[in-house]
C-alpha positions as CSV (number, residue, x, y, z in Angstrom):
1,X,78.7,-213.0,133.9
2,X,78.3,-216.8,132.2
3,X,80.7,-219.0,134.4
4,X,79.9,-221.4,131.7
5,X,81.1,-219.3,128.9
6,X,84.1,-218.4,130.6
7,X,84.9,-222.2,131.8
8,X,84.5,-223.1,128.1
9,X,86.7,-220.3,126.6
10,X,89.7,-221.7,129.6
11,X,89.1,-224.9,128.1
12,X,88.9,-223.9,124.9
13,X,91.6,-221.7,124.7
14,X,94.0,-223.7,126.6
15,X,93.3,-227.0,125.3
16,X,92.4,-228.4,128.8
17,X,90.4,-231.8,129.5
18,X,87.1,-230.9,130.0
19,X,87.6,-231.9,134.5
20,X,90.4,-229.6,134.4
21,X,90.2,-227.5,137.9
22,X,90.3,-224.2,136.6
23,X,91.1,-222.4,140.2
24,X,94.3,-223.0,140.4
25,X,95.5,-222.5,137.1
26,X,98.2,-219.5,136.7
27,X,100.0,-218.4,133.9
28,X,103.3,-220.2,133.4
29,X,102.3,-222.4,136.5
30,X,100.9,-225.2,133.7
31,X,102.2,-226.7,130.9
32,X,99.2,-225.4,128.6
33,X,99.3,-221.8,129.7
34,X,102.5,-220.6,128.3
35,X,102.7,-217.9,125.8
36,X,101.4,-219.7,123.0
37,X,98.7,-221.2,124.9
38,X,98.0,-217.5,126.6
39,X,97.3,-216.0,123.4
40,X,94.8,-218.7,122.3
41,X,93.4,-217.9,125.6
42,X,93.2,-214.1,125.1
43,X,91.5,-215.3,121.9
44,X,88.8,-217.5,123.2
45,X,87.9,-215.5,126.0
46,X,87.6,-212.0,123.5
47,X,85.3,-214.6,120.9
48,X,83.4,-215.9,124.0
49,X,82.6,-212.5,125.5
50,X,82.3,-210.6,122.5
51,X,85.3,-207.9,124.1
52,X,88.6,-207.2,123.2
53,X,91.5,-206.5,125.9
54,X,93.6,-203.9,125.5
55,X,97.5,-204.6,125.9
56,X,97.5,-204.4,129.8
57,X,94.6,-206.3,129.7
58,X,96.5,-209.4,128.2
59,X,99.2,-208.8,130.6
60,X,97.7,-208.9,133.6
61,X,95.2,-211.8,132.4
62,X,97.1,-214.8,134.9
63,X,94.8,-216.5,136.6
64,X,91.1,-217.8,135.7
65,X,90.1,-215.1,138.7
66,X,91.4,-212.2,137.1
67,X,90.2,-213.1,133.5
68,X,86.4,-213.3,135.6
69,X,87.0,-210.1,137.2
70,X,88.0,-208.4,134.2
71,X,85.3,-209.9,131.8
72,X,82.7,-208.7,134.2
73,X,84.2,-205.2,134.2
74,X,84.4,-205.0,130.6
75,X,80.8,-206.1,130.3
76,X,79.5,-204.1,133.0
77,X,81.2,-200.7,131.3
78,X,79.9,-201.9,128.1
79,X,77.2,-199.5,126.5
């Protein structure tokens, strides 16, 4: 999976400066990732990655980790 692509979606999607750490970010746990800002994230990430995520999906997307592991699942399974 492109790190690159992904950093740029987080920073896309979330409106973050461009030396934001991106490791510690959780949903809810910074003032950009709230629900508006999750769903520009969702967003981003689906236009970045060419994937969509299913409602579960966007749920459990909280962390830049789990959006990584579940990009590279989806693209992986991906015909």
């Amino acid at each position: 999976m492109r790190t690159d692509l992904l950093k740029e979606a987080f920073h896309k999607g979330l409106d973050l400066p461009p030396d934001t750490d991106l490791i510690p970010i959780r949903y809810g746990g910074h003032p950009h990732w709230d629900s508006l800002g999750h769903l520009s994230l969702i967003v981003a990430l689906e236009e970045a990655f060419e994937i969509e995520f299913d409602d579960e999906e966007v749920l459990a997307l909280d962390s830049y980790s789990a959006a990584a592991e579940m990009i590279a699942k989806k693209k992986t399974n991906q015909p």
